[in-house]
C-alpha positions in Angstrom: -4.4 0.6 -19.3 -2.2 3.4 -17.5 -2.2 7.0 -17.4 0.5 6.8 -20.2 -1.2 5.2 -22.6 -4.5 6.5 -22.3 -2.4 9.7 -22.7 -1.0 8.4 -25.9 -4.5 6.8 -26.7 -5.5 10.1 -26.8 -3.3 12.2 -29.3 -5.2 10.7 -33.0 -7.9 13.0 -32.3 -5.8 16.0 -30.8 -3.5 16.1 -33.6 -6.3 15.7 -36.5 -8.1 18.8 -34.9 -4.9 20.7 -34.9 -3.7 20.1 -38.3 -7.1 20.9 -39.2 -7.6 24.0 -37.0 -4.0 25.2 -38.9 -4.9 25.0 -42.4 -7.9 27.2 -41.6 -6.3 29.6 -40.1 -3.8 30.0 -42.6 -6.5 30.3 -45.0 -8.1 33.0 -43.5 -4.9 35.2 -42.7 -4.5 34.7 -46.6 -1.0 32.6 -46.4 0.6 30.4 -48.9 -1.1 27.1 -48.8 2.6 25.8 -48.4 3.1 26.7 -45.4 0.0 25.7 -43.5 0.0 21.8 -45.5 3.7 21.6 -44.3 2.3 22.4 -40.5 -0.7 19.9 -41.1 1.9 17.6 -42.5 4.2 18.1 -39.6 0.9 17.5 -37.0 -0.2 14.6 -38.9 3.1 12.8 -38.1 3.0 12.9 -34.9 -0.4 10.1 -35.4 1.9 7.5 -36.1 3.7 6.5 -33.2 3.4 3.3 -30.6 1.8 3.2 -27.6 4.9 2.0 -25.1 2.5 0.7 -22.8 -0.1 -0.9 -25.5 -0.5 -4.8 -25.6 0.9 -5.0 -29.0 4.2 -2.8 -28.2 4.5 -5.3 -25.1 4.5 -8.5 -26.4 6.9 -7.3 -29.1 9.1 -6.4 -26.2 8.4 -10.0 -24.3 9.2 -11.8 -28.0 12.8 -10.0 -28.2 13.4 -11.1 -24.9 13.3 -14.6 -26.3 16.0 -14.2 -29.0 17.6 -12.4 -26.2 18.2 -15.4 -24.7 19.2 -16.9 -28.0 21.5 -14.4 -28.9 23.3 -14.9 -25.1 23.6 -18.6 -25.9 24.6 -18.6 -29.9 27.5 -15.7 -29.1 29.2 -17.7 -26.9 28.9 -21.1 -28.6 30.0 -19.8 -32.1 32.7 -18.3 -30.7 33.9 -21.2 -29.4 32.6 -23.6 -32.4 33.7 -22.1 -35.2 32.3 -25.4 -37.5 28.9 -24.8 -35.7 29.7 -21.0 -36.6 30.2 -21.8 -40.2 26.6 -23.4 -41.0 23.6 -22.4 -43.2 21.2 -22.9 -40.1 23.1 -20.8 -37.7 24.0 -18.2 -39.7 20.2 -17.7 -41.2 19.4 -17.8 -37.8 21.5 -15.1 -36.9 20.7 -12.6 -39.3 17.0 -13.0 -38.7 17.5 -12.5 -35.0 19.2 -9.5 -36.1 16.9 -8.2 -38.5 13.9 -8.3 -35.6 16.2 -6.2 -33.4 17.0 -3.9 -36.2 13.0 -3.4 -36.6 12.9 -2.7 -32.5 15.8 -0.1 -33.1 14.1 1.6 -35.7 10.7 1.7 -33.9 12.9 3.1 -30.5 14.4 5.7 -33.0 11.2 6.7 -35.0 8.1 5.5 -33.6 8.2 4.9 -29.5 7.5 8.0 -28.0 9.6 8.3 -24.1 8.7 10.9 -21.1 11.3 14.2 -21.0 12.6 14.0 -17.1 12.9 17.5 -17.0 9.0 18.4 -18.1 7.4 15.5 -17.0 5.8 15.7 -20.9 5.4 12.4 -23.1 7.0 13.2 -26.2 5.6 12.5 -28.9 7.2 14.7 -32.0 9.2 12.1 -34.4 12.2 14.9 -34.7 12.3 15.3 -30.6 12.5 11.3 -30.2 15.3 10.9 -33.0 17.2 13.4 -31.2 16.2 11.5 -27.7 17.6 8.2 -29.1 21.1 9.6 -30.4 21.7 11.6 -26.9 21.2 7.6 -25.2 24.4 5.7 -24.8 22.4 2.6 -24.9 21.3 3.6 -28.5 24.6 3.3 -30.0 25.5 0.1 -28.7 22.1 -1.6 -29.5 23.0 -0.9 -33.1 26.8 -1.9 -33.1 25.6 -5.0 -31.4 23.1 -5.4 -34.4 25.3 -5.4 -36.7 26.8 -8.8 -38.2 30.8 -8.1 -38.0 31.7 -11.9 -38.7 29.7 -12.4 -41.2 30.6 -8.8 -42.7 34.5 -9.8 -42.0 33.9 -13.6 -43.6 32.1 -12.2 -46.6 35.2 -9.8 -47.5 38.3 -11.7 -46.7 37.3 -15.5 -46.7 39.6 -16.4 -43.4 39.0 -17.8 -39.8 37.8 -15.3 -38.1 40.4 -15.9 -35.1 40.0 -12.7 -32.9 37.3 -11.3 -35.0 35.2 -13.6 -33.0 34.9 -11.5 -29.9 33.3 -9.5 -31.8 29.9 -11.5 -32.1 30.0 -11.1 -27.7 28.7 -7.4 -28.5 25.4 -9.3 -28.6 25.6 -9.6 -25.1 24.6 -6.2 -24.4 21.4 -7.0 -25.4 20.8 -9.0 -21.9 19.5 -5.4 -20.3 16.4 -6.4 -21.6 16.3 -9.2 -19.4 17.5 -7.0 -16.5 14.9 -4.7 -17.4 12.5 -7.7 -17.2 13.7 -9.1 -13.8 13.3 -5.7 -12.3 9.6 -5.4 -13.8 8.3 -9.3 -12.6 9.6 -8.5 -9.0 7.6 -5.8 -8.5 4.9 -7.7 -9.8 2.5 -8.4 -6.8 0.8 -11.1 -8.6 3.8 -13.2 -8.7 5.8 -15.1 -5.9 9.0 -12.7 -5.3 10.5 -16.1 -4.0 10.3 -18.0 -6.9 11.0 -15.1 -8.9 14.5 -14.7 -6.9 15.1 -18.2 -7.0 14.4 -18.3 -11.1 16.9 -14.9 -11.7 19.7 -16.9 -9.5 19.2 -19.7 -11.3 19.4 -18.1 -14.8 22.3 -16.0 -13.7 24.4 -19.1 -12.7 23.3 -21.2 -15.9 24.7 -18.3 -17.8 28.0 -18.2 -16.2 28.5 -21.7 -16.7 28.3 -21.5 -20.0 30.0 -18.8 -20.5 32.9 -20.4 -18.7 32.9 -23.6 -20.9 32.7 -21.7 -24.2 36.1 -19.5 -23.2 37.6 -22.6 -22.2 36.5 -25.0 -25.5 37.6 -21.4 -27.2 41.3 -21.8 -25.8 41.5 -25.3 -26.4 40.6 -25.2 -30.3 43.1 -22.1 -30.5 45.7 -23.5 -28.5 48.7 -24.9 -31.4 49.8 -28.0 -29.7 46.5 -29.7 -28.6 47.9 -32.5 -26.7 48.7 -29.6 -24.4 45.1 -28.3 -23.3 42.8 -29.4 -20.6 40.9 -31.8 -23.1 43.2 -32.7 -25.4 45.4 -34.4 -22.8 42.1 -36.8 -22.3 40.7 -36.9 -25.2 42.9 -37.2 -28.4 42.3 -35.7 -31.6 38.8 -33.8 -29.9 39.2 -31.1 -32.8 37.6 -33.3 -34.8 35.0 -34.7 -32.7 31.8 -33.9 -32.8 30.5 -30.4 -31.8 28.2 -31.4 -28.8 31.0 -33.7 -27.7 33.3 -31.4 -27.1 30.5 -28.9 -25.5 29.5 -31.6 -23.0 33.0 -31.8 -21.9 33.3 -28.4 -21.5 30.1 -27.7 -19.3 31.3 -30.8 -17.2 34.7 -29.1 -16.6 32.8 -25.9 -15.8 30.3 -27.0 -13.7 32.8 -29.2 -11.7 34.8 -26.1 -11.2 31.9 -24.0 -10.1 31.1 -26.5 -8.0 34.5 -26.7 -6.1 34.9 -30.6 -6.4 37.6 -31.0 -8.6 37.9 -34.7 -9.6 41.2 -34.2 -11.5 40.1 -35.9 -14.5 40.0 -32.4 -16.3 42.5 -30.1 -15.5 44.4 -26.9 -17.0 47.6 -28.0 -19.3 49.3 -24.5 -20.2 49.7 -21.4 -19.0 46.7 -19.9 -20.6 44.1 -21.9 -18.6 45.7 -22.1 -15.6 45.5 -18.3 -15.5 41.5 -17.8 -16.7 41.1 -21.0 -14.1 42.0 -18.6 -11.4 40.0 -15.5 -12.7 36.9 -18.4 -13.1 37.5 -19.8 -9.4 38.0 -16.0 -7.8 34.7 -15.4 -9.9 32.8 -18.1 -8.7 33.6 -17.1 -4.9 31.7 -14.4 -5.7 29.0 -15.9 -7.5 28.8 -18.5 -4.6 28.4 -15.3 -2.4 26.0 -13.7 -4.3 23.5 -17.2 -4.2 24.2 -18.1 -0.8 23.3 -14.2 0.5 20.0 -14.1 -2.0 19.0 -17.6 -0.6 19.7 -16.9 2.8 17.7 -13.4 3.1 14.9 -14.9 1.3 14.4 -18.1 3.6 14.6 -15.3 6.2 12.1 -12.8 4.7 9.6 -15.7 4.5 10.0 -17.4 8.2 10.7 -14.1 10.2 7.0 -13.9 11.0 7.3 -17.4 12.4 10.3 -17.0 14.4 8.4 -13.6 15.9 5.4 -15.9 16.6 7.5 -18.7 17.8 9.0 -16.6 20.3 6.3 -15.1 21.5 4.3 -17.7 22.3 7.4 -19.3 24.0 8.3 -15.9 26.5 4.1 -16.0 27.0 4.5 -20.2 28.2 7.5 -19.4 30.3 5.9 -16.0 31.7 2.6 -18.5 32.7 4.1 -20.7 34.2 6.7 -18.7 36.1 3.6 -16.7 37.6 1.8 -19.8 38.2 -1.3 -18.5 36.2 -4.7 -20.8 35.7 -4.9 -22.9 32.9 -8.0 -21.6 31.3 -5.8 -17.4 31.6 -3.2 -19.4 29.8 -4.7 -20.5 27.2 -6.7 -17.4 26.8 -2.5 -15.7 27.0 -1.6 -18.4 24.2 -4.5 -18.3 21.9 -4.4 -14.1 22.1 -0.7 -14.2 21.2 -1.1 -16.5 18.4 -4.0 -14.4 17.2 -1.9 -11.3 17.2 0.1 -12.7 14.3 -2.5 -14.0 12.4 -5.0 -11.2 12.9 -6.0 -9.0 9.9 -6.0 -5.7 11.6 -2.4 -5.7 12.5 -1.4 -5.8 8.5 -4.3 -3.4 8.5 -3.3 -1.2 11.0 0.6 -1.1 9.5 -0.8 -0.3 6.0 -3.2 2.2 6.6 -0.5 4.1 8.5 1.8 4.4 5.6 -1.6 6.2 3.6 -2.2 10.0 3.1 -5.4 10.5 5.5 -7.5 10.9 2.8 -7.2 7.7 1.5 -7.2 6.4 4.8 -10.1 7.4 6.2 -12.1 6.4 2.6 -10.7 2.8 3.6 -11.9 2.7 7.0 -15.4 3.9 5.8 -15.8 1.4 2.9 -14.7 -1.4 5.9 -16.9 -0.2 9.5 -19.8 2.0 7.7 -22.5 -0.6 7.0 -21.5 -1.9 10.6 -21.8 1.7 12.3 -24.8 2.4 10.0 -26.5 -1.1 11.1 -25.8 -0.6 14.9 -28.9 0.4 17.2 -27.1 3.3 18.4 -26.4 5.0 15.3 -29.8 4.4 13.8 -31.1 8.2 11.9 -28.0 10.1 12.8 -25.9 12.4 9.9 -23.5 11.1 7.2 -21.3 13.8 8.7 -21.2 11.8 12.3 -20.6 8.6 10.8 -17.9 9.5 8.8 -15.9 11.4 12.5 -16.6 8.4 14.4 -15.3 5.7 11.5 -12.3 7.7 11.1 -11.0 7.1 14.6 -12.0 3.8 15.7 -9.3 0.6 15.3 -10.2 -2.7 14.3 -9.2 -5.3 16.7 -9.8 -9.7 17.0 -10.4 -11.7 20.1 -10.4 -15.6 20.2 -13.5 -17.8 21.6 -14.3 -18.0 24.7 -11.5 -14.6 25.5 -12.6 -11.3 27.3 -13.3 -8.1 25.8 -14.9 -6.0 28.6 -14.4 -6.9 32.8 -17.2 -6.6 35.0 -16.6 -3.1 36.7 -14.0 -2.0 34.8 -13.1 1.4 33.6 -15.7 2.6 31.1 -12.9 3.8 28.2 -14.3 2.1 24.8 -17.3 0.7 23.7 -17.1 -1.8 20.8 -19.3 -2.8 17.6 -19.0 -6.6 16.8 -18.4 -6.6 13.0 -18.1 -10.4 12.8 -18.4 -13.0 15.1 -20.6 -13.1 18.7 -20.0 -12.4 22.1 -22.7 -12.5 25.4 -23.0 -10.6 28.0 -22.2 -12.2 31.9 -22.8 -10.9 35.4 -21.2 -12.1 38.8 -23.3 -9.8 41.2 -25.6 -12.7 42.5 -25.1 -13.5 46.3 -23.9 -16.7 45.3 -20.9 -15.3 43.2 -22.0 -17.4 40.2 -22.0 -15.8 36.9 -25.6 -15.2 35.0 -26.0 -15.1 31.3 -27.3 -11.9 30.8 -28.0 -11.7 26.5 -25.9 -12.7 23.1 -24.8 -10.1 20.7 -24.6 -11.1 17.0 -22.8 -9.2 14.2 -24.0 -4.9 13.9 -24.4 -5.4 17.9 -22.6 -3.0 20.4 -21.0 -4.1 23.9 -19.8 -1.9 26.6 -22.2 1.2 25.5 -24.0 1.3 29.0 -21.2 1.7 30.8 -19.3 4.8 28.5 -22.8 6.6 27.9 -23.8 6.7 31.5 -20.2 7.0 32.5 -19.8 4.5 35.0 -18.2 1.5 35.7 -19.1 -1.8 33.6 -22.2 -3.6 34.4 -21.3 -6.5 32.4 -18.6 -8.8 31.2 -18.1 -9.6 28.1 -16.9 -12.5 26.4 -16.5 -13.9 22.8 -18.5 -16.8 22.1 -16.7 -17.4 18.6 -13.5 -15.8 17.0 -15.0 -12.1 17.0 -13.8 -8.9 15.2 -14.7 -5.5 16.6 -14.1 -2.1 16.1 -13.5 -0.2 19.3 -14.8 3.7 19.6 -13.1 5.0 22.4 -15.0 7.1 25.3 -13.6 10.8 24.5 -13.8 10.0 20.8 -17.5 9.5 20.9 -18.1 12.9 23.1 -16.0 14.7 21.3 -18.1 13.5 18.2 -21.8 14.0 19.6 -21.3 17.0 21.4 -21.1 19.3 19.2 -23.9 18.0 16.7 -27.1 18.8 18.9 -29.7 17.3 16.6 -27.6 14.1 16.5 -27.3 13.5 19.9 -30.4 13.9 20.2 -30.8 10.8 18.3 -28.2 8.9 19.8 -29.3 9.5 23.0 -33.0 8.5 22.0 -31.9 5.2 20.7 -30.3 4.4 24.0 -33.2 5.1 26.1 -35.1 2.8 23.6 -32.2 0.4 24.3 -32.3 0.3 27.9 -36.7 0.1 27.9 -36.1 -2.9 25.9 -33.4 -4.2 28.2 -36.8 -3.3 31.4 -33.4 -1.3 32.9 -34.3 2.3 35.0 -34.6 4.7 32.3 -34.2 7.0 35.1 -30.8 6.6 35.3 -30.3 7.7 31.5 -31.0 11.5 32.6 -27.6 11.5 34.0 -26.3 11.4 30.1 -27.2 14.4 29.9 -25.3 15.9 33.1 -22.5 14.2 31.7 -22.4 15.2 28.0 -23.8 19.0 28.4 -22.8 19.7 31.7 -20.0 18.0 32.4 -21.4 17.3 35.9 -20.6 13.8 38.2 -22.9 11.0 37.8 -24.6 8.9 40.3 -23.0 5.0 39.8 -25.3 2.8 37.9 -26.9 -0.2 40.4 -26.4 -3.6 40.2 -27.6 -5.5 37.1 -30.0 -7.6 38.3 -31.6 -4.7 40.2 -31.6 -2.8 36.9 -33.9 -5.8 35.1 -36.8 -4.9 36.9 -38.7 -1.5 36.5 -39.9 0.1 33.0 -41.2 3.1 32.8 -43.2 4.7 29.2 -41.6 5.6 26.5 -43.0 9.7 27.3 -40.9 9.7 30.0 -37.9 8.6 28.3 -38.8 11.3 25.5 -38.4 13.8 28.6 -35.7 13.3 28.7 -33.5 13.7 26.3 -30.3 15.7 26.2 -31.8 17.8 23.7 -30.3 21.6 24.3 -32.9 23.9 24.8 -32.6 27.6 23.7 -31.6 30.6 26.5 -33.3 33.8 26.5 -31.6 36.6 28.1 -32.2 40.4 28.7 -29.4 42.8 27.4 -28.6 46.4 28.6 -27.1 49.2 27.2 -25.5 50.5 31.1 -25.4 49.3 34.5 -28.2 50.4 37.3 -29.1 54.0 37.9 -28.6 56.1 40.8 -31.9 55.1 41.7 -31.8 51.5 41.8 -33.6 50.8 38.5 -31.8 49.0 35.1 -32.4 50.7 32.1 -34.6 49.6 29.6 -33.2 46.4 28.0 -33.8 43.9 25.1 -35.4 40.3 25.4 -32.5 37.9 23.4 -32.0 34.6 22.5 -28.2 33.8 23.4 -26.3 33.0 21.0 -23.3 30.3 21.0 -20.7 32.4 21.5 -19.2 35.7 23.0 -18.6 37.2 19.9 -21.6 37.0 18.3 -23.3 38.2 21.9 -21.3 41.7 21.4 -22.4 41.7 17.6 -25.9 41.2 18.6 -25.6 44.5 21.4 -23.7 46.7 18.1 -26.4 45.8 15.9 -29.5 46.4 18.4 -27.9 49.4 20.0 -25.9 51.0 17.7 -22.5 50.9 20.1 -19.8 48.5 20.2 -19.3 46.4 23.6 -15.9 46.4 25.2 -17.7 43.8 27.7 -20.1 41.9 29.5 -21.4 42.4 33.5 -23.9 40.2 35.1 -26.3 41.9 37.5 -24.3 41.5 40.2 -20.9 43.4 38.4 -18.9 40.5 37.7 -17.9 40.0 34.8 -18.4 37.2 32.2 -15.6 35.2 30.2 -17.5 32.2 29.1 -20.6 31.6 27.5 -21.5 28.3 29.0 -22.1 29.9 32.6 -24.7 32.2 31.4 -28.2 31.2 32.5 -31.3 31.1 30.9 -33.3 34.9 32.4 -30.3 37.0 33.5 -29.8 40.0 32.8 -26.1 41.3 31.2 -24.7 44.8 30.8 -22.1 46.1 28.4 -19.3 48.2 29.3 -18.4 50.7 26.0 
């Protein structure tokens, strides 16, 4: 249920405790009993009201939209059969129909509470939605067009109702409700907008056929010489034919007309029809508009990702073949394109953009967590690491047998299969042949050597079956484990694990930690099959991790004597910043530090280039 109706759900009890809450206080402020019953009274009729968005309310609003339809079809075709008007059936019918929208008007005026615009509030006080009903325009004429004029008018003066009968088209305003109900069913997600399109046209030109041949039959049975009207020049004496005779002719007529054929079997006799037979043609050019245009721009809307595919897979054919490519990079070209517009990610990728970030990045962690979580690399680190790396990374798909990652390419993303497989090839044999090096299943990582050791790719990788993966690019990841010491620790560790499993030079892992902490240039990883061969224990690895050790530093309160000695300092841990480095001198000398001098004078803007044993003076 909605936020409306568990709001309304939720006024029995609010009301019950107010009434209540009323009557004792006015008993203890010693006032009249009238007055605190007729508040109670006044709380306690604000229980019964509907819930507009309740089941119960909603099929009672999905019933009326039946005798809607009724009411659409009966106006017209008692106006223009006035026999059919005059029977028991009909007219019973009628004045039930009419009693059931008589009980929605009086639920609208008493019962249904609406939402004031201007507070936002749901109102639910019975005087405040009287009031709300008579300020409505549409409130008035749902109850002129409830009320039963020709019956009224036949009751009191006994004659043929003539031009009273337009009266009974006030009925028609009721069709807002169907309006109302087109509008609702196409933003419906569960249903096809297509077929609910096609089903509104359709409806929308059945009622304007109908109305057509009920004006027309209407002119004909009010006409005085009826040898002179469209039918009665066919068919002679048709006034006192049958009433579904007559109708048939008329919807023949009309739908011939609509239709713009035009046999010349039925055709308009007087003056009268040969003017509302142009207003009905100049009508149904616009009608024939309006379906063409819907029709048109929904065949569109449906095939325009076809056509884009279409295309796209023609320009990649011609641009193939034009730069005389190989026939397995073509059909890698062909099978990526086609991918591209069948691929998830891309509707993923335009949806999530449209999202607050929020909501966003709680979609990308219910999709790439358990895969990140899962994935060698990330094994022990934080919550708060996974959730910085999943909000940046994009989801993308790659064919079989299509490549991900090029043998000495560029080391800018590494990549976490989510679904599929891919292996693992290497062309650095003397014979130029390319080895198998190993297969990665689903929660697996490819390219990782290459961005954590910051050199080119040993290995090229390839999909082995229609793969999805979800790239982390190369500054994302540094910019993510930098700052979180303890959990690139961890990373790092599992890495080194990594590479003793894959027998590779752990040796080469201490450049990491040039690269991450110092920001130093690394020496270019060998060859793969040279890096298959030595393994070395798992203490030496554990030597060396990245992890950042402490400095210790001695502070002074001034620079050297005249004779060459420093005064007395402080032994310090240094802290992470310059800041806190002149808070730490305040507090253990008692002065505040307008700045910091290395032993040799200079003086020191940044705290990275401090090292661990020097000595630092502050200037006051």
């Amino acid at each position: 249920m909605t936020r409306q109706s568990s709001t309304s759900a939720t006024i029995l009890p609010v009301t019950v405790s107010s009434a209540m809450a009323a009557a004792a206080a006015a008993a203890a402020r010693n006032e009249p009993l009238r007055s605190a019953h007729a508040e109670a009274s006044s709380s306690l009729g604000r229980l019964f009201i509907v819930d507009p968005r309740g089941r119960i309310y909603r099929w009672w609003q999905k019933f009326l939209i039946v005798l809607v339809l009724y009411s659409a079809w009966a106006s017209l075709f008692e106006l223009a059969m006035e026999r059919a008007a005059a029977s028991l059936p009909l007219v019973a019918t009628d004045l039930v129909v009419d009693a059931f929208f008589a009980i929605d008007i009086v639920i609208s005026f008493f019962l249904l509470p609406y939402r004031d615009t201007s507070a936002g509030l749901l109102v639910t006080d019975r005087v405040k939605i009287a009031i709300g009903c008579l300020r409505r325009p549409r409130f008035a004429l749902d109850v002129v067009s409830t009320i039963p004029f020709q019956i009224i008018h036949r009751l009191v003066t006994d004659e043929r109702r003539g031009l009273w009968g337009f009266l009974n088209l006030l009925r028609l305003w009721r069709l807002w409700r169907v309006g109302e109900l087109c509008s609702e069913l196409e933003k419906n997600v569960r249903l096809s907008y297509l077929w609910t399109r096609l089903t509104k046209i359709l409806c929308v030109t059945l009622f304007a056929l109908h109305f057509a041949a009920c004006i027309y039959l209407w002119m004909a049975f009010n006409y005085g010489v009826k040898e002179l009207t469209w039918i009665g020049s066919v068919v002679g004496g048709f006034e006192h034919r049958g009433v579904w005779f007559c109708y048939t002719y008329a919807v023949y007529w009309s739908v011939a007309t609509l239709a713009t054929v035009g046999y010349g079997d039925l055709h308009a006799a007087n003056t009268g029809e040969m003017l509302f037979s142009i207003a009905f043609m100049l009508f149904n050019m616009g009608l024939a508009s309006y379906i063409i245009g819907n029709i048109t721009n929904l065949v569109v809307h449906e095939t325009s990702s076809t056509f884009r595919m279409r295309d796209m897979v023609r320009r990649a054919s011609e641009f193939g073949s034009a730069k005389r490519l190989p026939e397995p990079m073509r059909e890698q070209m062909m099978d990526s394109v086609q991918l591209r517009f069948g691929a998830e990610e891309q509707l993923q990728q335009e949806v999530l953009s449209e999202l607050p970030k929020a909501t966003r990045l709680g979609i990308m962690q219910h999709l790439f967590r358990g895969a990140i979580e899962s994935c060698y690399l990330f094994h022990g680190v934080s919550d708060s690491l996974i959730v910085q790396l999943v909000a940046e990374m994009k989801a993308e798909s790659f064919p079989a047998k299509a490549n991900i990652i090029l043998e000495n390419e560029s080391s800018t993303d590494c990549y976490v299969v989510v679904s599929g497989e891919v292996e693992a090839w290497t062309a650095t044999l003397a014979d130029g042949k390319e080895r198998h090096v190993m297969r990665i299943g689903p929660r697996g990582m490819a390219g990782e050597i290459g961005v954590m050791l910051g050199v080119p790719q040993p290995f090229a990788v390839r999909s082995r079956t229609l793969t999805q993966v979800a790239r982390i690019s190369r500054a994302h990841l540094l910019q993510t484990v930098r700052p979180n010491t303890a959990d690139g620790c961890v990373v790092f560790s599992n890495f080194i694990r990594y590479l003793e499993s894959m027998k590779l030079q752990t040796k080469e892992a201490a450049f990491v930690s040039d690269l991450l902490w110092n920001g130093k240039p690394t020496t270019i990883l060998g060859r793969a099959a040279t890096m298959l061969d030595v393994d070395e224990s798992k203490e030496t690895a554990r030597k060396m991790l990245p992890c950042k050790e402490p400095k210790r530093v001695v502070i002074h309160e001034q620079l050297l004597s005249e004779t060459g000695a420093a005064s007395r300092g402080k032994l310090v841990l240094l802290p992470d910043s310059l800041q806190e480095l002149m808070k730490l001198f305040e507090k253990k000398f008692g002065k505040a530090a307008g700045g910091i001098l290395t032993l040799e004078g200079a003086e020191v803007e940044d705290i990275e280039v401090i090292r661990d044993g020097d000595h630092l003076f502050f200037s006051l």
